[in-house]
C-alpha positions as CSV (number, residue, x, y, z in Angstrom):
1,X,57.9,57.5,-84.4
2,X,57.9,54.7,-86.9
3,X,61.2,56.2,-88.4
4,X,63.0,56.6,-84.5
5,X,61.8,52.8,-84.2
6,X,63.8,52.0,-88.1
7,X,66.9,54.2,-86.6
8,X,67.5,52.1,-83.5
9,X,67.1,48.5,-85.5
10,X,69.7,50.1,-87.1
11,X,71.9,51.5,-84.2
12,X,71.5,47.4,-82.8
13,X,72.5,45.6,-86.7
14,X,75.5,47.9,-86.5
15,X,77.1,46.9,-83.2
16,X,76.9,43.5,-84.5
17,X,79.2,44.9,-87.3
18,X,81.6,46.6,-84.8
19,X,82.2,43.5,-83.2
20,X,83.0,41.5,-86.3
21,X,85.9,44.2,-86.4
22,X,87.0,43.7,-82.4
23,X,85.3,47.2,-81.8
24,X,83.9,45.9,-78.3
25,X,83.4,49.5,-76.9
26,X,81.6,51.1,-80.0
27,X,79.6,47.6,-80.6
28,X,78.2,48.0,-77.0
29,X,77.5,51.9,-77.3
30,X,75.1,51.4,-80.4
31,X,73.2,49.1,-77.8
32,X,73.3,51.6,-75.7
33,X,71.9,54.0,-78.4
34,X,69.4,51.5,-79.6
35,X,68.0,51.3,-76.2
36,X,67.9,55.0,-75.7
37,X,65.8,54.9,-79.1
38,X,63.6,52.4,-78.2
39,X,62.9,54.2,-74.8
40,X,62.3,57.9,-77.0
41,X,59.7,56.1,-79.7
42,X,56.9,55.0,-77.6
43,X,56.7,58.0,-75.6
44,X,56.6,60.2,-79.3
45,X,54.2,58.2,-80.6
46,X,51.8,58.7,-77.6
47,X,52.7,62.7,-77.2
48,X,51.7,62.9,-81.0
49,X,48.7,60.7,-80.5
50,X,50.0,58.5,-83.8
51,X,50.3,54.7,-81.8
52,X,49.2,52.4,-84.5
53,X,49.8,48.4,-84.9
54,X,52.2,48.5,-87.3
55,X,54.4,50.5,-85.3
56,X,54.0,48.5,-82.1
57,X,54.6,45.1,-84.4
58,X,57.8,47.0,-85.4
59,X,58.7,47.9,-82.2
60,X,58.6,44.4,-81.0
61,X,60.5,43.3,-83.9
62,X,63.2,45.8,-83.2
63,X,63.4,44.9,-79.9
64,X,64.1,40.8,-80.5
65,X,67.3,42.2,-82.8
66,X,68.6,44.9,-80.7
67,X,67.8,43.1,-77.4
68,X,67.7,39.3,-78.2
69,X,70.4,39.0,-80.5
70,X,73.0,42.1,-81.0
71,X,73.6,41.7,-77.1
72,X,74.6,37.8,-77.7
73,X,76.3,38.0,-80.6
74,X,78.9,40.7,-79.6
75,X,79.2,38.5,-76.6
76,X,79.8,35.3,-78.8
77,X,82.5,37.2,-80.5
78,X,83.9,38.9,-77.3
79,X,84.6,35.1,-75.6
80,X,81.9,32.4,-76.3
81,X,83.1,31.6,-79.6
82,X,86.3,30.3,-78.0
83,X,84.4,27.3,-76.5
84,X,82.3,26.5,-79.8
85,X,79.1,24.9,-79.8
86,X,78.6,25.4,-76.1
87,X,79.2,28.9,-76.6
88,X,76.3,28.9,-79.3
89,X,73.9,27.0,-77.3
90,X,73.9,30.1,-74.8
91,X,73.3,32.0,-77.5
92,X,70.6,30.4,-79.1
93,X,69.1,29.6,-75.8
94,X,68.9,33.4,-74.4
95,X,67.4,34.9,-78.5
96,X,64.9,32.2,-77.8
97,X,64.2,33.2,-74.3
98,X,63.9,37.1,-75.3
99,X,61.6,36.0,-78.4
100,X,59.2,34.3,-75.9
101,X,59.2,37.5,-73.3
102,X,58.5,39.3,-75.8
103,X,55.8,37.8,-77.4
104,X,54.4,37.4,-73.9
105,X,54.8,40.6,-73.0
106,X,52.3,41.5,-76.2
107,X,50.0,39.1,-75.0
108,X,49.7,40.4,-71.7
109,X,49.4,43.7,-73.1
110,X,45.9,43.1,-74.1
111,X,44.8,41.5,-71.1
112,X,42.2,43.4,-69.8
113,X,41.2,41.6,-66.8
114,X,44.8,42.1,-65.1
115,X,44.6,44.1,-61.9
116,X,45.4,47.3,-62.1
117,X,47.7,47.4,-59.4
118,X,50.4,44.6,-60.9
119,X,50.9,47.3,-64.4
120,X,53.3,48.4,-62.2
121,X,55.5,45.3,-62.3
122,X,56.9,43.1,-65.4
123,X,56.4,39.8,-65.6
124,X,60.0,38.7,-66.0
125,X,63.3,40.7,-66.6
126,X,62.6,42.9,-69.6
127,X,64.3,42.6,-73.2
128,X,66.1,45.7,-72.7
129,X,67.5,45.1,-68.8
130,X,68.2,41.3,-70.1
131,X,70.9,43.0,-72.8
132,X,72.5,45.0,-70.4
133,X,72.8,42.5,-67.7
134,X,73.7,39.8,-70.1
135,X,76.6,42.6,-71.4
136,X,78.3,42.4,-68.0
137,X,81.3,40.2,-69.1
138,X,82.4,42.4,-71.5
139,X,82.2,45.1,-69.1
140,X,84.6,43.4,-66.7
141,X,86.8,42.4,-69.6
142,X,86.7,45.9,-70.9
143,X,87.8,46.8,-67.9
144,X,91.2,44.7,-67.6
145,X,89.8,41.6,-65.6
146,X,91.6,38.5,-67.6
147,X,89.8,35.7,-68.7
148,X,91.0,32.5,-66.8
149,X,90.4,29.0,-68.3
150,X,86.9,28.6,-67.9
151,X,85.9,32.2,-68.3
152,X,83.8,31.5,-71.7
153,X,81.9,28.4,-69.7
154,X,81.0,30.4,-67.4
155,X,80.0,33.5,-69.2
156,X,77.7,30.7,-71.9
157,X,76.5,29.6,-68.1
158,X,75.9,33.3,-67.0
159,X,74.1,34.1,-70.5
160,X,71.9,31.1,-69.6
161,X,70.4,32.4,-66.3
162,X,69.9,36.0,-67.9
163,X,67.8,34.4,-70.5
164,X,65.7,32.4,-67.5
165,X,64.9,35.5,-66.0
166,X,63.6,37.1,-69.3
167,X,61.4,34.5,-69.7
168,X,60.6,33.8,-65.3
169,X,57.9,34.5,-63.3
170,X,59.7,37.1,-61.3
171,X,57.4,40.6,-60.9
172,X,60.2,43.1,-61.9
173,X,59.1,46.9,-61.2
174,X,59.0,48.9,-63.8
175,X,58.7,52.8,-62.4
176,X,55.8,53.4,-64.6
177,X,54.4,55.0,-61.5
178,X,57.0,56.6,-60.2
179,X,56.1,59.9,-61.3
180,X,53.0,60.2,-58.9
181,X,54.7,59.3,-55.9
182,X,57.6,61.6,-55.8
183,X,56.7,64.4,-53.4
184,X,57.1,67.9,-54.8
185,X,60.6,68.7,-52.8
186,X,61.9,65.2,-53.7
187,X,61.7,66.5,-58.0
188,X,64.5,68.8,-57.6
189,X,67.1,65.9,-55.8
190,X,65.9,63.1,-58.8
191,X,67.0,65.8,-61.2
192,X,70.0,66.2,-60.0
193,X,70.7,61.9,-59.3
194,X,70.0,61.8,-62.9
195,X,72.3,63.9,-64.0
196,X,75.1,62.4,-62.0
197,X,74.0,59.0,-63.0
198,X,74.3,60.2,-67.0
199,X,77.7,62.2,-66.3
200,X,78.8,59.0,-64.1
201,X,78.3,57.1,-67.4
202,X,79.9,59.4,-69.6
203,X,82.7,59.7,-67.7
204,X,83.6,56.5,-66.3
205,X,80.9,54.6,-68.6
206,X,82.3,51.0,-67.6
207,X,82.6,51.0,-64.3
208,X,79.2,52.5,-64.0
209,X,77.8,50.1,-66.2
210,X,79.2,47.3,-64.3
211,X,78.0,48.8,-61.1
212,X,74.6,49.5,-62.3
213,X,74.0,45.6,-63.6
214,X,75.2,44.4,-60.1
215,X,72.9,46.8,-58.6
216,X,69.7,45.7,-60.6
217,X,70.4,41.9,-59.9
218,X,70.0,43.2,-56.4
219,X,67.1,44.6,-56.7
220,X,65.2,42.0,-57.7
221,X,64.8,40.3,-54.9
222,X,63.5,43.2,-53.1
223,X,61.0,43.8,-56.2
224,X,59.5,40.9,-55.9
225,X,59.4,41.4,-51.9
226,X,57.5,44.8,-52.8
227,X,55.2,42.7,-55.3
228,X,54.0,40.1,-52.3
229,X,54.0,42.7,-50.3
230,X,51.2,44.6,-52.2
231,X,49.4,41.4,-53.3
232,X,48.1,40.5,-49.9
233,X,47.5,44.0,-49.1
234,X,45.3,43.8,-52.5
235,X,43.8,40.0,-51.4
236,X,43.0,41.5,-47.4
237,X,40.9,44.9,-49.1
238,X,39.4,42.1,-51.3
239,X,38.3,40.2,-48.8
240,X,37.1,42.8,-46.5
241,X,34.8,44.3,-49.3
């Protein structure tokens, strides 16, 4: 697992590289392969029953490059750079924000005395959602829209609020328990959406990508509906016992 976790710092270092050569669209698909990494490591580690503390240090370490800092950088390059030290502050201000999350998210890992009921939620947008969502302009210029005057303000502006919702409040669901809640004739249909999702994105990957980021900003709203929802459902069978 340890050795997944090495390959997808390196998948994230390398599309820093890609965009110091103006390769936009391979920079952003070793992100892509990073957080496909990231997602296969955890889940190895636990099927083989070898989770240690180094490897979740180095995990977390891995994530702050591939998540906090590849993502801004080959934004910096794509149009931020053009508006200097502005540009940078955005920069600097989302790797902090990402470096807090996840430190926070560590610490709340070993709180025990969390309900059970909100490990279904993150505290905050996670690292990787943040470096997709914070990708989005270079989606859209990947995709032909041209940058008018102010396009890199408002991108430095736009990396700004990403980096506030890493580091928010906001209960985010996470799906971790989706998989007991789909009935049995519902399996075969998932299958088959996440297929068409993954051929979607091989096929037309920026327009899908662009779609999905829009999609998950809208869903936060309703997450956090869902998480109110089932906190005074929890607060009522409290009170009643």
């Amino acid at each position: 697992p340890n050795s997944i976790t090495v390959l997808a710092l390196c998948a994230g270092l390398t599309s820093i590289r890609f965009a110091l050569e103006g390769r936009f669209e391979i920079a952003v698909g070793a992100i892509l392969v990073a957080s496909l990494l990231d997602g296969l490591d955890g889940r190895i580690a636990r099927l083989l029953k070898g989770t240690t503390k180094f490897g979740a240090e180095l995990d977390s370490l891995t994530d702050f490059v591939n998540f906090g800092v590849a993502p801004v950088m080959v934004l910096y390059l794509w149009t931020m750079n053009e508006i200097g030290g502005l540009g940078w502050i955005a920069v600097l201000g989302y790797a902090v924000c990402c470096a807090l999350r996840l430190a926070r998210f560590n610490v709340m890992m070993e709180n025990r005395d969390r309900p059970q009921w909100q490990g279904a939620y993150f505290t905050g947008v996670p690292a990787p959602a943040g470096a997709f969502l914070v990708l989005l302009p270079v989606y859209l210029g990947i995709l032909g829209i041209e940058p008018e005057t102010y396009y890199a303000s408002a991108v430095s502006c736009y990396t700004l609020l990403v980096g506030f919702l890493l580091v928010s409040n906001l209960p985010v669901w996470s799906g971790k328990t989706l998989g007991a809640r789909i009935p049995r004739a519902q399996v075969i249909p998932l299958i088959l959406g996440v297929v068409f999702y993954v051929a979607m994105l091989a096929t037309y990957t920026w327009q899908t990508l662009t779609v999905s980021v829009l999609a998950y900003l809208a869903f936060l709203p309703y997450s956090l509906r869902m998480w109110r929802k089932q906190a005074a459902k929890h607060a009522q069978d409290a009170q009643s016992q």
